[in-house]
C-alpha positions in Angstrom: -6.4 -26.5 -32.1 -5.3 -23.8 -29.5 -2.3 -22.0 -29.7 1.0 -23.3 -28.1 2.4 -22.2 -25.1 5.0 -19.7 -26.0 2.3 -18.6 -29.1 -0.1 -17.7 -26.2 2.6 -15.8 -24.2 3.6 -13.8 -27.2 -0.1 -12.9 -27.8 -0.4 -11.8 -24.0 2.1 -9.6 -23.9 1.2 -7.9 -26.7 -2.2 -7.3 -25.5 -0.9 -6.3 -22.6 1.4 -3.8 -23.8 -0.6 -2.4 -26.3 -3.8 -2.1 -24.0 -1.6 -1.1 -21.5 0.1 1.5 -23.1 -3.8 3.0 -24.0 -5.0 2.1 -20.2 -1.4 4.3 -19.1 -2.4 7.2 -21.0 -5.5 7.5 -20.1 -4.3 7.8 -16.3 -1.6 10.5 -17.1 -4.1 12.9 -18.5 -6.1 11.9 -15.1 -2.8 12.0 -13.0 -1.4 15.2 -15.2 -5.1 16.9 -14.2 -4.5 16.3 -10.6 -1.0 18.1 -10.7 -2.6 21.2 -12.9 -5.6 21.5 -10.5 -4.2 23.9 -7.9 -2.9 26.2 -10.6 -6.4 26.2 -13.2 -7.7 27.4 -9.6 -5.3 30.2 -9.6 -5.1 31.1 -13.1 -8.8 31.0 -13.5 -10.0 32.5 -9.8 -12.4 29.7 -9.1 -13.0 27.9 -5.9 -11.8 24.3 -5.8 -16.3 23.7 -4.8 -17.1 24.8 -8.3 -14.1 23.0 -9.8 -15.0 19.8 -7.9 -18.6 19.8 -9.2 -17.7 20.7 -12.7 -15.4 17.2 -12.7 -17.5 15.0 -11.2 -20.1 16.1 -13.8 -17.4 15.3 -16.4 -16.6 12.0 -14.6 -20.4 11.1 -14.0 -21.7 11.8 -17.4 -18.5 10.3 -18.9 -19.0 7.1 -17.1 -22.3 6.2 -17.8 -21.0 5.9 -21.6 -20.1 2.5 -20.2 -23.2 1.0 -20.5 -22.8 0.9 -24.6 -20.6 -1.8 -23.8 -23.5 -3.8 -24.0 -24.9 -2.6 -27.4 -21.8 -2.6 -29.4 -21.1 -6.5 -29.1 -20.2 -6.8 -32.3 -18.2 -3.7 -32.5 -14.2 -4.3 -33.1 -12.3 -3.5 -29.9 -10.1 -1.6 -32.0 -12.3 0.7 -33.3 -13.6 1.4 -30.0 -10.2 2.1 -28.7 -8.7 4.4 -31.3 -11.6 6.3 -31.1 -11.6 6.5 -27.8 -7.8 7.7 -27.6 -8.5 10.5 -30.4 -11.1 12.1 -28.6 -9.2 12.1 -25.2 -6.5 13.4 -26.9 -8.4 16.4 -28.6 -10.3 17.0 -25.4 -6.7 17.6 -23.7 -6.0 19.9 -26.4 -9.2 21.8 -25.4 -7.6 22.0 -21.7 -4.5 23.4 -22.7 -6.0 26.4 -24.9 -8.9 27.8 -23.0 -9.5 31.2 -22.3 -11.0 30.5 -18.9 -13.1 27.8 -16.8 -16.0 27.2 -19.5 -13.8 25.6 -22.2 -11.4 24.1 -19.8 -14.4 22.2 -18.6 -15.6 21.4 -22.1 -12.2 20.1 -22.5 -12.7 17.8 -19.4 -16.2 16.6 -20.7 -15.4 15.8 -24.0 -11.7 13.5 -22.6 -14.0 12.1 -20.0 -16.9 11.1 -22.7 -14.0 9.3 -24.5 -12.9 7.3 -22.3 -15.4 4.8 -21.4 -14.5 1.7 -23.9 -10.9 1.5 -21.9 -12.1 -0.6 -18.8 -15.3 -2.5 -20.1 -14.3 -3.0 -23.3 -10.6 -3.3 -22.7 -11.3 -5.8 -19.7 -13.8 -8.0 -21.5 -11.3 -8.3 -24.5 -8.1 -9.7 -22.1 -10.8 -11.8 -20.3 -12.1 -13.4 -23.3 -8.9 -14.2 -25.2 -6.4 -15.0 -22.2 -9.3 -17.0 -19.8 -6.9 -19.5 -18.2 -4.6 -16.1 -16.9 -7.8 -13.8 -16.2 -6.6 -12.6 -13.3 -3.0 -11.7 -13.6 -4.1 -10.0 -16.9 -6.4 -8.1 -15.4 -4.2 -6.5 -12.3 -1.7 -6.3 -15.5 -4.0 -4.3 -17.0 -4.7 -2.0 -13.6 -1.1 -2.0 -13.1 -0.4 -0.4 -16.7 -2.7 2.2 -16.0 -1.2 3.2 -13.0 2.1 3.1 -14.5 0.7 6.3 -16.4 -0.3 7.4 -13.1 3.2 7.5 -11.7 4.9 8.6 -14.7 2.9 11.6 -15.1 4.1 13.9 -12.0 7.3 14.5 -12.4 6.8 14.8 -16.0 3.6 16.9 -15.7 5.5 19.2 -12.6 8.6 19.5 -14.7 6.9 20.9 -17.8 5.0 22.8 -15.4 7.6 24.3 -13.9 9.7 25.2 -17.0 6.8 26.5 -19.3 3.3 26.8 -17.5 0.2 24.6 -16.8 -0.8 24.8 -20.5 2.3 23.4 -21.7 1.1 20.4 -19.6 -1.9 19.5 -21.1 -0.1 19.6 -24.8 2.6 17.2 -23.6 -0.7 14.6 -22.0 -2.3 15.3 -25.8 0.8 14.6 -27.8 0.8 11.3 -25.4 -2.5 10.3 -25.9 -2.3 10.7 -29.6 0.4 8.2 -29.7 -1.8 6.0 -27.9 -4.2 5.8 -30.7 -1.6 5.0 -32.8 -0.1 2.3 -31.2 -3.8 1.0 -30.9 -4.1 1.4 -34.4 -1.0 -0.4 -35.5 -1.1 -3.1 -32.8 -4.9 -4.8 -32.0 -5.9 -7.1 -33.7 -9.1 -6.3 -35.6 -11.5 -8.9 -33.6 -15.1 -8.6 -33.1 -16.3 -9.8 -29.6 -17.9 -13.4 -30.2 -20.9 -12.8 -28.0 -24.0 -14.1 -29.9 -26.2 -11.3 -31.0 -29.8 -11.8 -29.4 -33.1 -11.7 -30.9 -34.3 -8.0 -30.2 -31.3 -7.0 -32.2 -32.2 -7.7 -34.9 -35.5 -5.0 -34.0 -33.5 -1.9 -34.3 -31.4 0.6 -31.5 -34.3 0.4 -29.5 -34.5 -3.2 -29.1 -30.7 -3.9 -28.5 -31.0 -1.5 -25.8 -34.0 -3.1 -24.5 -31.9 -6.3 -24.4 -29.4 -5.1 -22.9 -31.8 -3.7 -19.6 -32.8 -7.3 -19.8 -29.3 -8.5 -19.1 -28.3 -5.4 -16.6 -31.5 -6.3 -14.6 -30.6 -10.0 -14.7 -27.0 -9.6 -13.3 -28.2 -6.6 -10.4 -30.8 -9.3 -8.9 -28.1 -11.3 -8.1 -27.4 -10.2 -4.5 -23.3 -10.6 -4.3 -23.4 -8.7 -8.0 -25.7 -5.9 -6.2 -23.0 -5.5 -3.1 -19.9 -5.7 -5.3 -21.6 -2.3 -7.3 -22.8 -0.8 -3.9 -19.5 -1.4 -2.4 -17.8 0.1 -5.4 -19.8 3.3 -5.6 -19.3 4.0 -1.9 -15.3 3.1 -2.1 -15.4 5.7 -5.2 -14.8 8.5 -2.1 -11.4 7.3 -1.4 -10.4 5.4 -4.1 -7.0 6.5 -5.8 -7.8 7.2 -9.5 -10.5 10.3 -9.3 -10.8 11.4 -5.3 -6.7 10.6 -4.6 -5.0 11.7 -7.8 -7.4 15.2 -7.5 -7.2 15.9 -4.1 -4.2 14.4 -2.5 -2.6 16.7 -4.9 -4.2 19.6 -4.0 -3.8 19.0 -0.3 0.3 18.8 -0.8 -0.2 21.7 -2.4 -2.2 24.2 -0.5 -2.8 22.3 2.8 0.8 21.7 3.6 2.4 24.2 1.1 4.7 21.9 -0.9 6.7 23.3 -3.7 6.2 21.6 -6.9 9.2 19.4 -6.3 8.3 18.0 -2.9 4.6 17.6 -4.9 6.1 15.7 -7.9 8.8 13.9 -5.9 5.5 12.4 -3.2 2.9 11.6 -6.0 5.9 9.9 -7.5 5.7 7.7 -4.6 1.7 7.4 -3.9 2.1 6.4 -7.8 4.8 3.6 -7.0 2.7 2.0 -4.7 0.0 2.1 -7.2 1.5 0.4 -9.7 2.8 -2.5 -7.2 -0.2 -2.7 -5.1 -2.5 -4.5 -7.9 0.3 -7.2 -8.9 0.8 -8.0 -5.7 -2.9 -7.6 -4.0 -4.2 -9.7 -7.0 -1.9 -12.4 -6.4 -2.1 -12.7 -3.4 -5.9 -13.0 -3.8 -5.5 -15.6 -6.1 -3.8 -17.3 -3.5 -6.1 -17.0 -0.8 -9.2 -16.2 -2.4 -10.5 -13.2 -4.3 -13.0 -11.9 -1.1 -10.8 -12.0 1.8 -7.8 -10.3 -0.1 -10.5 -7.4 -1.0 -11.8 -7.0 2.8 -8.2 -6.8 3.8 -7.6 -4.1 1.1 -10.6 -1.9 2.2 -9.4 -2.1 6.2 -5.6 -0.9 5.3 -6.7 1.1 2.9 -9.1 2.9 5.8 -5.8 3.2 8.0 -3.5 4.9 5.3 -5.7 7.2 4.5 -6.0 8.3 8.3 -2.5 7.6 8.4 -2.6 10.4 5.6 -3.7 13.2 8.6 -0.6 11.9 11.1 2.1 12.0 9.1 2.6 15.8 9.6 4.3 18.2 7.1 7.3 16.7 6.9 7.9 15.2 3.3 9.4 11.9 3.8 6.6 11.2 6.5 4.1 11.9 4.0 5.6 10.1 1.2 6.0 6.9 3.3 2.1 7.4 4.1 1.9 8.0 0.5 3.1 5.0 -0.2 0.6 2.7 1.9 -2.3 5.1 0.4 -1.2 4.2 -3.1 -0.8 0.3 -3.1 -4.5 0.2 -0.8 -6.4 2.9 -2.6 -5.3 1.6 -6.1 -5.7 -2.1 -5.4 -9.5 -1.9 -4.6 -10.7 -1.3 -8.6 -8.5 -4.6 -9.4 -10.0 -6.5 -6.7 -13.5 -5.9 -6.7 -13.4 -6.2 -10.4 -11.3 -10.2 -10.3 -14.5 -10.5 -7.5 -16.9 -9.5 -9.6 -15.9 -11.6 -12.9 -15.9 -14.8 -10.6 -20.2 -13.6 -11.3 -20.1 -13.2 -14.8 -21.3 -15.6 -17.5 -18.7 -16.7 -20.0 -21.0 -15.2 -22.9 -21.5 -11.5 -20.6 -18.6 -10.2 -20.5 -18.9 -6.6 -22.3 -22.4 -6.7 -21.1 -20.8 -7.4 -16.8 -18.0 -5.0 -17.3 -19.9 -2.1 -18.9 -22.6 -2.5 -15.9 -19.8 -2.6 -13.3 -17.5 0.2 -14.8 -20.6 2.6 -15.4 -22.2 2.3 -11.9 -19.4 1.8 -10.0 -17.4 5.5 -11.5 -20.9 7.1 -12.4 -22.3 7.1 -9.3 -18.8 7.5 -7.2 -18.0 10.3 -9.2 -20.3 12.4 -7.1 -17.5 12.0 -4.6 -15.6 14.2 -6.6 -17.9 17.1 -6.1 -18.7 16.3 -2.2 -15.1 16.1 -1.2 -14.6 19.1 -3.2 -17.6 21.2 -1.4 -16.4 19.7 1.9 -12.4 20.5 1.1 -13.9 24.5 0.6 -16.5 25.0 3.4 -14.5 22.2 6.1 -10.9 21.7 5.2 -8.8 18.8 4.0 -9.1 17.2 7.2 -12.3 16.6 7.3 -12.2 15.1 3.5 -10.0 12.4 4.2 -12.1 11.4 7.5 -14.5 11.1 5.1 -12.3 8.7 2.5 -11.6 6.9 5.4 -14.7 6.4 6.7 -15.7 5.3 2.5 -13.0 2.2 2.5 -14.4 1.3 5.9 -18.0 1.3 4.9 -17.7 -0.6 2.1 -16.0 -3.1 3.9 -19.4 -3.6 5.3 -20.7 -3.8 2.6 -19.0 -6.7 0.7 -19.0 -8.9 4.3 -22.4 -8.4 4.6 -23.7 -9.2 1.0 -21.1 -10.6 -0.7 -20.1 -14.3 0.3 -17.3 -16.0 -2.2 -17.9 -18.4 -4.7 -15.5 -21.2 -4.5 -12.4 -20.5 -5.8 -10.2 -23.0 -7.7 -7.2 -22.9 -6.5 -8.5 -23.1 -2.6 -10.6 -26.3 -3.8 -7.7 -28.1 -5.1 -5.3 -27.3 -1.7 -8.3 -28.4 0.6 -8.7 -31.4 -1.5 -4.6 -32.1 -1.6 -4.8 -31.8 2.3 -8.1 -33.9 2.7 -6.2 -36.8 0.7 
């Protein structure tokens, strides 16, 4: 017999703020990296070129991880999680003592090598044991990330400010350690109940070989192959990696913002990020999952023009900000509630490692372009490109992507057939 209703609520909100809580740290040490950026450029005499290619590297390498999602189905989430949260925590340690650019970098790599169980594995788990609320748990889930986002500015600035960048980095490790334990102390030690298939039993080799089996079956579906192509080109504007990097940097050097007026506009970009998922996802569970996302890439496209017009002034750019955050930071939640509509009850790990580790893999090449293009072009020229990103892969998911019928738009047409 299932669990009652207010049983069930009380189990969903403590995945939610437990998960949440990991999924928020995670984004501060991204957000907090964005801040620190301009002045690891300084400090360390390097060019933002080299310092874009040496994160998307990071980024890159760090999300093809995902893909284990597959092999570990039998692997407690937990486990997964504290570990993950331990090494991103020592890897920010790395950042806040090195010497110079080699070991800041090493830092980077060994956060971003960490991180991977957080979406697929963190995703799969809310999916599996909250079905009937999968998509309000999973823009929840977004959402919590994103509340690290915002938080981390003015926290990140104001440490900053008062004792250096380094000091910076301890304050996102001390967080991140905290994560762990919360993890620790609050999951529930469940294994995933995927069946284990017959080439597991063979060894490494063969559970890997399985799991190309099931990669291959879910990319020859043709919406699943849009949905990932769509994602990797959205990657160059997308908020968390391109936005919380550059937009940053762009405050900062293109338009000469003190670290205040910096703090005090991510603050807002951030706000919008942590409302535009709630309220994009419900609306897309109100009018369907594939509109709401084509809607999302067009505005998106506009803000980030919108980004280029605003001028210097702060509260222009802040209410541009604003736009740019709740567009740029819906598209992950959207195109992933899209994307489950595909997925097999029994594939989830195996759906959301494939879509996490192509989707960031492959996008976080952005990383380094935009970085290139911000020091032989300008910043003007990058965010025509992020535009021009949202636009295309609103292409994309018209052209290849059509939606499968959606529940709740069944039962209204029936209600207004009858």
């Amino acid at each position: 017999m299932g669990a009652s209703e207010p049983e069930g609520r009380r189990s969903r909100l403590r995945d939610l703020l437990v998960l949440g809580y990991s999924h928020a740290g995670q984004h501060a040490y991204v957000a907090g990296l964005g801040i620190a950026v301009p002045f690891v450029v300084s400090a360390f005499h390097v060019s933002y070129a080299l310092v874009g290619v040496l994160l998307a590297l990071a980024t890159m390498t760090g999300s093809l991880w995902q893909v284990l999602a597959a092999v570990v189905r039998r692997t407690s989430s937990r486990i997964l999680l504290v570990g993950q949260d331990l090494g991103s925590a020592s890897g920010a340690l790395l950042g806040a003592v090195a010497p110079g650019m080699g070991l800041f970098f090493l830092g980077r790599l060994v956060q971003a090598w960490s991180t991977w169980p957080q979406h697929p594995i963190g995703a799969a788990y809310l999916s599996r044991r909250h079905p009937c609320r999968r998509g309000s748990v999973l823009a929840w889930h977004v959402t919590a990330g994103n509340l690290g986002t915002l938080v981390a500015p003015l926290a990140v600035t104001t440490v900053i400010a008062a004792g250096g960048w380094r000091l910076g980095f301890w304050l996102l490790a001390a967080l991140l350690a905290s994560t762990a334990l919360v993890v620790a102390v609050g999951l529930p030690a469940t294994r995933a109940p995927a069946p284990v298939p017959a080439e597991a039993t063979g060894g490494v080799l063969a559970s890997l070989g399985g799991a190309w089996s099931s990669f291959a079956a879910l990319v020859r579906q043709r919406p699943v192959a849009a949905l990932l192509v769509a994602g990797s080109v959205a990657a160059g504007g997308q908020g968390i990696g391109i936005l919380s990097l550059y937009l940053p940097s762009y405050l900062h050097t293109g338009l000469h913002f003190g670290a205040f007026d910096l703090g005090a506009t991510m603050t807002v970009v951030y706000a919008g990020a942590v409302a535009g998922p709630v309220v994009m996802g419900s609306l897309s569970d109100r009018f369907g999952h594939r509109p709401v996302l084509l809607v999302n890439y067009l505005l998106g496209s506009a803000a980030l023009l919108g980004v280029l017009g605003a001028g210097s002034a702060v509260t222009a750019v802040a209410g541009v900000g604003l736009a740019v955050g709740i567009f740029s930071y819906s598209e992950l939640s959207l195109r992933q509630t899209l994307f489950a509509d595909y997925l097999p009850g029994d594939a989830q790990r195996t759906g959301f490692g494939l879509f996490f580790a192509v989707s960031q893999s492959i996008g976080a090449a952005w990383v380094a372009v935009v970085g290139v293009l911000v020091t032989d072009v300008g910043f003007r020229a990058a965010f025509v490109l992020m535009d021009a990103t949202f636009a295309t892969a609103a292409v994309v998911v018209a052209a290849g992507n059509r939606a499968p019928g959606h529940p709740s738009l069944r039962r209204r047409r029936l209600r207004r057939r009858s």
